[in-house]
PyMOL CGO cylinders between C-alpha atoms (Angstrom):
from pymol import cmd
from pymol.cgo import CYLINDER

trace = [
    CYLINDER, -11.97, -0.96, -16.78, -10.84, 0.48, -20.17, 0.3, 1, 1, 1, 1, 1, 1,
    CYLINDER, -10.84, 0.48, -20.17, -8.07, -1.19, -21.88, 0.3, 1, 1, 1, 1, 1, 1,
    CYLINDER, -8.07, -1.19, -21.88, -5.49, 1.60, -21.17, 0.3, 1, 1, 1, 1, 1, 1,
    CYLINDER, -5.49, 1.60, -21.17, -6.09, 1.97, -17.94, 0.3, 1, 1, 1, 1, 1, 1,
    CYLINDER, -6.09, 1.97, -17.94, -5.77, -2.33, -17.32, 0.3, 1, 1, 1, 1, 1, 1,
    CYLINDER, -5.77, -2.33, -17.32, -2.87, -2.17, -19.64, 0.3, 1, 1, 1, 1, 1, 1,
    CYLINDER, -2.87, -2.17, -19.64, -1.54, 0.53, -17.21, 0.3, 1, 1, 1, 1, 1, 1,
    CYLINDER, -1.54, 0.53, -17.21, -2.00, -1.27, -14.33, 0.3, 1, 1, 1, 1, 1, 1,
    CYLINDER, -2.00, -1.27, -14.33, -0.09, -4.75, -15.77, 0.3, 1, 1, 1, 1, 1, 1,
    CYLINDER, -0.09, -4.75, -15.77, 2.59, -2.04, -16.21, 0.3, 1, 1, 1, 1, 1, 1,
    CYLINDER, 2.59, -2.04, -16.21, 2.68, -0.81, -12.89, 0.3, 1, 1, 1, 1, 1, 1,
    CYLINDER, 2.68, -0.81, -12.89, 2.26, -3.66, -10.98, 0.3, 1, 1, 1, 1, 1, 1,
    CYLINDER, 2.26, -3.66, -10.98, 5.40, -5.52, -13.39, 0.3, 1, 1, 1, 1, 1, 1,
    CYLINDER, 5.40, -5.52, -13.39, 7.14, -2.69, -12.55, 0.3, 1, 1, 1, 1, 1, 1,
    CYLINDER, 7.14, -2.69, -12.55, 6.92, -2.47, -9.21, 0.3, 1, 1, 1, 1, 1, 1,
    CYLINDER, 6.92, -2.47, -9.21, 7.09, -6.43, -8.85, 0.3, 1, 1, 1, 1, 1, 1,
    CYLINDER, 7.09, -6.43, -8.85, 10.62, -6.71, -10.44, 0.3, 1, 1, 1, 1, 1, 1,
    CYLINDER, 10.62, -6.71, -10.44, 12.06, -3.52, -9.06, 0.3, 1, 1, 1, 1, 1, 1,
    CYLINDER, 12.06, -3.52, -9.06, 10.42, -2.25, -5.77, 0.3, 1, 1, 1, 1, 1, 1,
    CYLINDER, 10.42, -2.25, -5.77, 10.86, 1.48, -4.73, 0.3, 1, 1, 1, 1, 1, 1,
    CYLINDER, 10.86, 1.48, -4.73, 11.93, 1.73, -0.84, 0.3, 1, 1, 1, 1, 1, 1,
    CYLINDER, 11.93, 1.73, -0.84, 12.46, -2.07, 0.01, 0.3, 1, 1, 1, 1, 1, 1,
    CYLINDER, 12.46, -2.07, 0.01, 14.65, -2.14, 2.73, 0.3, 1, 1, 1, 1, 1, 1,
    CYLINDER, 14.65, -2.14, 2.73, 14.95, -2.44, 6.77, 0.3, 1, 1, 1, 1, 1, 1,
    CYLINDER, 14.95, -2.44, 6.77, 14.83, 1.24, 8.16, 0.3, 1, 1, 1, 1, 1, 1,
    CYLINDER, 14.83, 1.24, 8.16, 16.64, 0.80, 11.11, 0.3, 1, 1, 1, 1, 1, 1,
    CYLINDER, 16.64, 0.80, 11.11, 15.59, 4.42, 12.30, 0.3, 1, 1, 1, 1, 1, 1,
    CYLINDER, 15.59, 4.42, 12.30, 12.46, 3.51, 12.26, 0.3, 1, 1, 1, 1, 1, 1,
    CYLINDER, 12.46, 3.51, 12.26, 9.96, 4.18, 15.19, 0.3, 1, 1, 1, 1, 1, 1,
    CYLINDER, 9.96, 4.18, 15.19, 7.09, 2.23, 14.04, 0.3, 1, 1, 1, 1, 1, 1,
    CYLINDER, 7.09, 2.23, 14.04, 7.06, -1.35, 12.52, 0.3, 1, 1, 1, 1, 1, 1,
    CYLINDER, 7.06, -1.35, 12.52, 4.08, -3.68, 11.35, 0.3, 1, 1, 1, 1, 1, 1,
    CYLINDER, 4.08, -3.68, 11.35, 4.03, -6.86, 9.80, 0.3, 1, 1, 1, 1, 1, 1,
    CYLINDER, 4.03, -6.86, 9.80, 1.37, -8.45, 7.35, 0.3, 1, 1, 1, 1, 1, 1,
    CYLINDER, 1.37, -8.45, 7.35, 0.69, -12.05, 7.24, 0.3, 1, 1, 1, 1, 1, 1,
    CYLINDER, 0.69, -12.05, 7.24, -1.91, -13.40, 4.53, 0.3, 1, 1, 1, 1, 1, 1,
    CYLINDER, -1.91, -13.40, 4.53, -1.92, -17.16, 5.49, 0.3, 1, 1, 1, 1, 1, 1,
    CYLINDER, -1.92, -17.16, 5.49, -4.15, -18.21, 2.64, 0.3, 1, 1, 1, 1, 1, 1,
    CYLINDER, -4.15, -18.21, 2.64, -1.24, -17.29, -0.06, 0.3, 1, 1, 1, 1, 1, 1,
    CYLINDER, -1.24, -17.29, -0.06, 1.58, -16.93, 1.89, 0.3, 1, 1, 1, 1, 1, 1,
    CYLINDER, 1.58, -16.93, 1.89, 2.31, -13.20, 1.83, 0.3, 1, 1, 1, 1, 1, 1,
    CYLINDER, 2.31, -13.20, 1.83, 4.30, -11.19, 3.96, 0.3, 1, 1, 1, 1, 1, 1,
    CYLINDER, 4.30, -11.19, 3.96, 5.30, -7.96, 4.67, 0.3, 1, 1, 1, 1, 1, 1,
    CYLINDER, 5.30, -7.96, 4.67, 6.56, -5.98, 7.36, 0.3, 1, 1, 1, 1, 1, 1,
    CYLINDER, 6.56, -5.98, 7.36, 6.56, -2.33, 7.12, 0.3, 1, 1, 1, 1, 1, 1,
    CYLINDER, 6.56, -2.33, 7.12, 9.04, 0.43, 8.47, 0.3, 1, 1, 1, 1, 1, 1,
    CYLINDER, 9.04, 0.43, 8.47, 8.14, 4.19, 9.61, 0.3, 1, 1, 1, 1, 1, 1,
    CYLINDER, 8.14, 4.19, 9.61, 9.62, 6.88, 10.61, 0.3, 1, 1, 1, 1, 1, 1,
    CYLINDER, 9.62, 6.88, 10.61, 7.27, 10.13, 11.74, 0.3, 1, 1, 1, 1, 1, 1,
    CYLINDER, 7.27, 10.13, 11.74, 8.54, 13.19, 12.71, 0.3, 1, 1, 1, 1, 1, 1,
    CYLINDER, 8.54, 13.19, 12.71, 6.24, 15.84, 14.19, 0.3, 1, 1, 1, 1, 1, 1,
    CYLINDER, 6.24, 15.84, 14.19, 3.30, 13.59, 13.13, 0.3, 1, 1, 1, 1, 1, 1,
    CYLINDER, 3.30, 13.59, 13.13, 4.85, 13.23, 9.78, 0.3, 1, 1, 1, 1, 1, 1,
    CYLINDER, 4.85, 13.23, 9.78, 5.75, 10.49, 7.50, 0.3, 1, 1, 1, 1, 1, 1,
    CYLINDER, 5.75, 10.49, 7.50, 9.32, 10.54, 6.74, 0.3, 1, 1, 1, 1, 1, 1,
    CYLINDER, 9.32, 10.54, 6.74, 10.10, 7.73, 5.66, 0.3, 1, 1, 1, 1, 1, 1,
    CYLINDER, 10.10, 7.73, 5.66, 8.29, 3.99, 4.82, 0.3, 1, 1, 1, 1, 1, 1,
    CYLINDER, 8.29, 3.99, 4.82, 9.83, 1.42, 3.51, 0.3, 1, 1, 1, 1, 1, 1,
    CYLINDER, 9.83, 1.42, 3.51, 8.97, -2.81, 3.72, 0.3, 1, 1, 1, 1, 1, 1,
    CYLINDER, 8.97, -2.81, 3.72, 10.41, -5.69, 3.19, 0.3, 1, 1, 1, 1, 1, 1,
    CYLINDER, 10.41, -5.69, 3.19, 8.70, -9.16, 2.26, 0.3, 1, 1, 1, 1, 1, 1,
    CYLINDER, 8.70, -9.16, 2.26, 7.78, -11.80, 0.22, 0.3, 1, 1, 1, 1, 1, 1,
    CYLINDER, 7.78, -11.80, 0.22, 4.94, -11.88, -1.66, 0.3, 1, 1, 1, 1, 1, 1,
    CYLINDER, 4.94, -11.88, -1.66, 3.14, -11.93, -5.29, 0.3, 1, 1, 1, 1, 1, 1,
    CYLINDER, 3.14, -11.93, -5.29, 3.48, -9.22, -7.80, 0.3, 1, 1, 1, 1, 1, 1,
    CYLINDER, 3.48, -9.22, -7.80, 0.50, -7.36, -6.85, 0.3, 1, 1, 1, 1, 1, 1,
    CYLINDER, 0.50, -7.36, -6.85, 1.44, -7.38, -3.01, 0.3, 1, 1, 1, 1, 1, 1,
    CYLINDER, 1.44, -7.38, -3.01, 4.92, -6.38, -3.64, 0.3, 1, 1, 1, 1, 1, 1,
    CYLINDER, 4.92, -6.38, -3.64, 3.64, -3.73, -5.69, 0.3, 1, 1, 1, 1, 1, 1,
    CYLINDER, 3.64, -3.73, -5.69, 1.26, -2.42, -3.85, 0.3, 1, 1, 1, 1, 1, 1,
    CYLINDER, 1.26, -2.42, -3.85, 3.32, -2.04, -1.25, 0.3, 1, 1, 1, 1, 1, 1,
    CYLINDER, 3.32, -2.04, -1.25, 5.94, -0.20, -3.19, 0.3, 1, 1, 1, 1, 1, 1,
    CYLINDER, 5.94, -0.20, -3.19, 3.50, 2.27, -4.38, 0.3, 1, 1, 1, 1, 1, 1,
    CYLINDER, 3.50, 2.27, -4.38, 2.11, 2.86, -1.05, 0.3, 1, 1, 1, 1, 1, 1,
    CYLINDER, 2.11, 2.86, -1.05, 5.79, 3.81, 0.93, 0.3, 1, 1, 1, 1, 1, 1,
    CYLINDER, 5.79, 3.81, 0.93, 6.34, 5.79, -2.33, 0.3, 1, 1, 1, 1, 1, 1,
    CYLINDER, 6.34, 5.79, -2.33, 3.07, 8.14, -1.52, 0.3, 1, 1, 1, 1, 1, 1,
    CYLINDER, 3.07, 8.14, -1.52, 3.60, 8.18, 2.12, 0.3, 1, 1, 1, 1, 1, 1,
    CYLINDER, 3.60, 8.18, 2.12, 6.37, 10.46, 2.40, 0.3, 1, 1, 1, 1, 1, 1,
    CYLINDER, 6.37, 10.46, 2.40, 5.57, 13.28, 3.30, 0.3, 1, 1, 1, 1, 1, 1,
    CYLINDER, 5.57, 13.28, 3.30, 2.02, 12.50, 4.00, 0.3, 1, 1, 1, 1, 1, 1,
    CYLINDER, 2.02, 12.50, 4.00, 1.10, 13.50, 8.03, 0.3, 1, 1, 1, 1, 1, 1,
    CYLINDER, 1.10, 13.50, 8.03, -0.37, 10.92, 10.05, 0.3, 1, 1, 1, 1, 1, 1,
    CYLINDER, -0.37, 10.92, 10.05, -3.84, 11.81, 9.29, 0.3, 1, 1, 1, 1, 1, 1,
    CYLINDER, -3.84, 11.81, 9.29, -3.19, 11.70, 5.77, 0.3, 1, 1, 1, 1, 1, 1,
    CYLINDER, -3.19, 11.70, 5.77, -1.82, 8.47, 5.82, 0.3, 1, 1, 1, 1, 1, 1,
    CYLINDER, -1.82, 8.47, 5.82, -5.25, 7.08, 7.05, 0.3, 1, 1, 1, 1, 1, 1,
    CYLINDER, -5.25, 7.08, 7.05, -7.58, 8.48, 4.67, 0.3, 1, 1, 1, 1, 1, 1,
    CYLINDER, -7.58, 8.48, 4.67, -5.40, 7.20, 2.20, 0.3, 1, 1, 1, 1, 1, 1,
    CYLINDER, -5.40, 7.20, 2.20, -5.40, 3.80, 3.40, 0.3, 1, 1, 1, 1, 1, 1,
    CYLINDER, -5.40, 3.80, 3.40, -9.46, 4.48, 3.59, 0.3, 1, 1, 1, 1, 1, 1,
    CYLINDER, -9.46, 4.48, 3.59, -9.69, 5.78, -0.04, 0.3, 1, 1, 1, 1, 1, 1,
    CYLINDER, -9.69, 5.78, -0.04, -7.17, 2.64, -1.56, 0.3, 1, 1, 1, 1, 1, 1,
    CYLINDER, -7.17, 2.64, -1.56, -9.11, 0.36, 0.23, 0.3, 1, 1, 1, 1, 1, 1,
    CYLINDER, -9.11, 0.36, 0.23, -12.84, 2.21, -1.13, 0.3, 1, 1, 1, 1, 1, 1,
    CYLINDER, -12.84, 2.21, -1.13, -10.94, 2.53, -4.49, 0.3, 1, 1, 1, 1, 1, 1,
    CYLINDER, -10.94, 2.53, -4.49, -10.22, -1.89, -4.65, 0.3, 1, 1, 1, 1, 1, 1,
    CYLINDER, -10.22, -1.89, -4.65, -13.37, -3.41, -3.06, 0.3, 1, 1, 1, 1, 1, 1,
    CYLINDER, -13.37, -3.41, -3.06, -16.28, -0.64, -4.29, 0.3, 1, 1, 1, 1, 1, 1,
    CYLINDER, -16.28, -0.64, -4.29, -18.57, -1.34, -7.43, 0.3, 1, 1, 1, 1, 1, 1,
    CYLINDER, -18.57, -1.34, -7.43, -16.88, 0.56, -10.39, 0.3, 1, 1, 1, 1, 1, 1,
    CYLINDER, -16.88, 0.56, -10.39, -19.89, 2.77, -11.03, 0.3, 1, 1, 1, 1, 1, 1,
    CYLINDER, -19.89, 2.77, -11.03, -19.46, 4.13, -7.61, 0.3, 1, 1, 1, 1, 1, 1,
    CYLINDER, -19.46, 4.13, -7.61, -17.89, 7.27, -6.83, 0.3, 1, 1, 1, 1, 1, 1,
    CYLINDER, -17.89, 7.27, -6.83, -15.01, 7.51, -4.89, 0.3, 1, 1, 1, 1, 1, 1,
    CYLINDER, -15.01, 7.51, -4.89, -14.14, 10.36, -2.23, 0.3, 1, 1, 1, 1, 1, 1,
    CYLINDER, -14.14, 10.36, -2.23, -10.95, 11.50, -0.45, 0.3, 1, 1, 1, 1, 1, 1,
    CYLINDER, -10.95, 11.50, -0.45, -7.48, 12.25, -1.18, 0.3, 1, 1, 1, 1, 1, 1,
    CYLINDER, -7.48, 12.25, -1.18, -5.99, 11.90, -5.00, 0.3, 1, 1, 1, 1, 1, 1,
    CYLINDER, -5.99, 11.90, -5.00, -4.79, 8.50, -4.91, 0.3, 1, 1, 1, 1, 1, 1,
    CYLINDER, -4.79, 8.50, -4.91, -2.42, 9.06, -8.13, 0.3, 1, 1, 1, 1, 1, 1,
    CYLINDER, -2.42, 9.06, -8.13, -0.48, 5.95, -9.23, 0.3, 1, 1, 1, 1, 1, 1,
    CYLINDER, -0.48, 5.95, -9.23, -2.64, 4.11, -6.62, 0.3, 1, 1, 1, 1, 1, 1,
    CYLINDER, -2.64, 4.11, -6.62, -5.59, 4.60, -9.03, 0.3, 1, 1, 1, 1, 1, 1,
    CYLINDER, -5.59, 4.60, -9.03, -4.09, 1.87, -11.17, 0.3, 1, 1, 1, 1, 1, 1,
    CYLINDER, -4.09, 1.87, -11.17, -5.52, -0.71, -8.72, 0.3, 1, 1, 1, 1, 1, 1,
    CYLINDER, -5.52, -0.71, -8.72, -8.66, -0.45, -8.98, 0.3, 1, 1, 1, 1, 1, 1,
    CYLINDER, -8.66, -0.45, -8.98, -7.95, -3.52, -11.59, 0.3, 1, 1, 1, 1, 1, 1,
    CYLINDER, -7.95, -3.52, -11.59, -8.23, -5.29, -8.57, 0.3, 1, 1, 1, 1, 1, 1,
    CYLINDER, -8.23, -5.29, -8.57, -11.83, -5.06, -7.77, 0.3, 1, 1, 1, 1, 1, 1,
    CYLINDER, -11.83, -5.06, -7.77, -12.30, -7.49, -10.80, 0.3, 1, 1, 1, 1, 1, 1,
    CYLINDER, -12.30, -7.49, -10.80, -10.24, -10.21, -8.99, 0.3, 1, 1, 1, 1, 1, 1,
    CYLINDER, -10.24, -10.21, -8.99, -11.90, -10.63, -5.16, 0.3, 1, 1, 1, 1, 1, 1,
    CYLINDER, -11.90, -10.63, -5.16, -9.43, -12.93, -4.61, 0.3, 1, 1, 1, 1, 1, 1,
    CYLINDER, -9.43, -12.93, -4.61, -6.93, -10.69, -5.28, 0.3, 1, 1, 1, 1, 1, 1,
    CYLINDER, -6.93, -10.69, -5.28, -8.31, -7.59, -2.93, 0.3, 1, 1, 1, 1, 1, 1,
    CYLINDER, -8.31, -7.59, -2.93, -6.38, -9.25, 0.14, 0.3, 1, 1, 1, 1, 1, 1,
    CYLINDER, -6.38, -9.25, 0.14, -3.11, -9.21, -1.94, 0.3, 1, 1, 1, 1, 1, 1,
    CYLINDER, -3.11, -9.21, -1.94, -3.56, -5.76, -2.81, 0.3, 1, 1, 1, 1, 1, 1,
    CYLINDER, -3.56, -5.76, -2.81, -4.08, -4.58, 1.17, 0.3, 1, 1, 1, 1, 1, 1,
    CYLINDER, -4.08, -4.58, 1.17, -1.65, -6.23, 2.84, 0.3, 1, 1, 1, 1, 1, 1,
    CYLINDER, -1.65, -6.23, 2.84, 0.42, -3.40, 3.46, 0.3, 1, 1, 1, 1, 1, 1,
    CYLINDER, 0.42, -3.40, 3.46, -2.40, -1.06, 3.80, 0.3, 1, 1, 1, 1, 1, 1,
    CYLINDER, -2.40, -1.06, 3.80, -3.61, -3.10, 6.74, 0.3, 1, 1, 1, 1, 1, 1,
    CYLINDER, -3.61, -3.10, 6.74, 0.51, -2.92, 8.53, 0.3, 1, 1, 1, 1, 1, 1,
    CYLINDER, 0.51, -2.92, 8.53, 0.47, 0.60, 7.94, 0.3, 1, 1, 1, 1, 1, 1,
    CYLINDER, 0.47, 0.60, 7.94, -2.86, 0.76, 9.67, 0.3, 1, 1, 1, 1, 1, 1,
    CYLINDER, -2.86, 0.76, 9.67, -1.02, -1.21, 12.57, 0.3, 1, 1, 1, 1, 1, 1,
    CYLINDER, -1.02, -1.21, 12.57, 1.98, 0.83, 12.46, 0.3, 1, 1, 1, 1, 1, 1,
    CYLINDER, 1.98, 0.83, 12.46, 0.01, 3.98, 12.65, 0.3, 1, 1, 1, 1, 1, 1,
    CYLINDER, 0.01, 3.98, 12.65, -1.23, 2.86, 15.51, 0.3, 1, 1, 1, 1, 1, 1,
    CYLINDER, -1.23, 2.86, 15.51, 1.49, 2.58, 17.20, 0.3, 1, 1, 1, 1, 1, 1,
    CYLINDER, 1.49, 2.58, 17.20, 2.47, 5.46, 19.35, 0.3, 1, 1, 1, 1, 1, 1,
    CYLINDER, 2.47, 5.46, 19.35, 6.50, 5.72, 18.92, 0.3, 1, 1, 1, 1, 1, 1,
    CYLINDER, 6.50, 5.72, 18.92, 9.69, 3.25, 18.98, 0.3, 1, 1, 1, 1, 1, 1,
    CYLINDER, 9.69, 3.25, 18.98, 9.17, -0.40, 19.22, 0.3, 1, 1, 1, 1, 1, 1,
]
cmd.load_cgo(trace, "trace")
């Protein structure tokens, strides 16, 4: 990884650590997924609301290190608006972009300020952090309406 784009992603992820975008209970929502990694401790539990197969709003709430906070934030942040569909190759191309060699080339949607994790892929340890909430929205996808 070049040294702006890893100086970049110490940026982002600060960023989103300290002040996270959309963290908050939705209590409209009509999907809900939790996260549990029980070899660090980190939670999350994720809030949708879809409209006409539609992502209208995500938020989360949790507790968790920077890089799971912030990947989190990022992710209800590029969700709006996304369809249902969209939503899952996204979660398919984050989770390509954090655990595949460097040299290979990725496919699927833009990922945007996503792309800044691909820092992770030099910290294994770190991948299950970074996918958390990837792996609730997953859940909460799956779900078909109010819980």
């Amino acid at each position: 990884m070049s040294a702006d784009l890893r100086e970049l992603y110490q940026e982002v992820i600060l960023d989103h650590h300290l002040r996270p975008r959309n963290f908050a209970a939705l209590p409209d929502a009509d999907r809900v997924a939790e996260g549990y990694n029980p070899l660090c401790g980190d939670r999350v539990k994720l809030f949708l609301r879809v409209e006409d197969d539609v992502i209208v709003e995500a938020t989360f709430q949790g507790a968790g290190c920077a890089i799971s906070t912030a990947s989190a934030s990022v992710m209800t942040e590029a969700l709006a608006g996304r369809s249902v569909a969209e939503a899952e190759a996204l979660a398919d191309a984050f989770q390509a972009l954090v655990t595949r060699p460097e040299e290979a080339p990725g496919e699927g949607p833009d990922l945007g300020k996503l792309e800044v994790f691909a820092g992770v892929r030099d910290y294994p340890v770190r991948i299950k952090c970074a996918t958390l909430a990837w792996h609730a929205l997953r859940a909460a996808l799956a779900q078909e309406g109010a819980e």
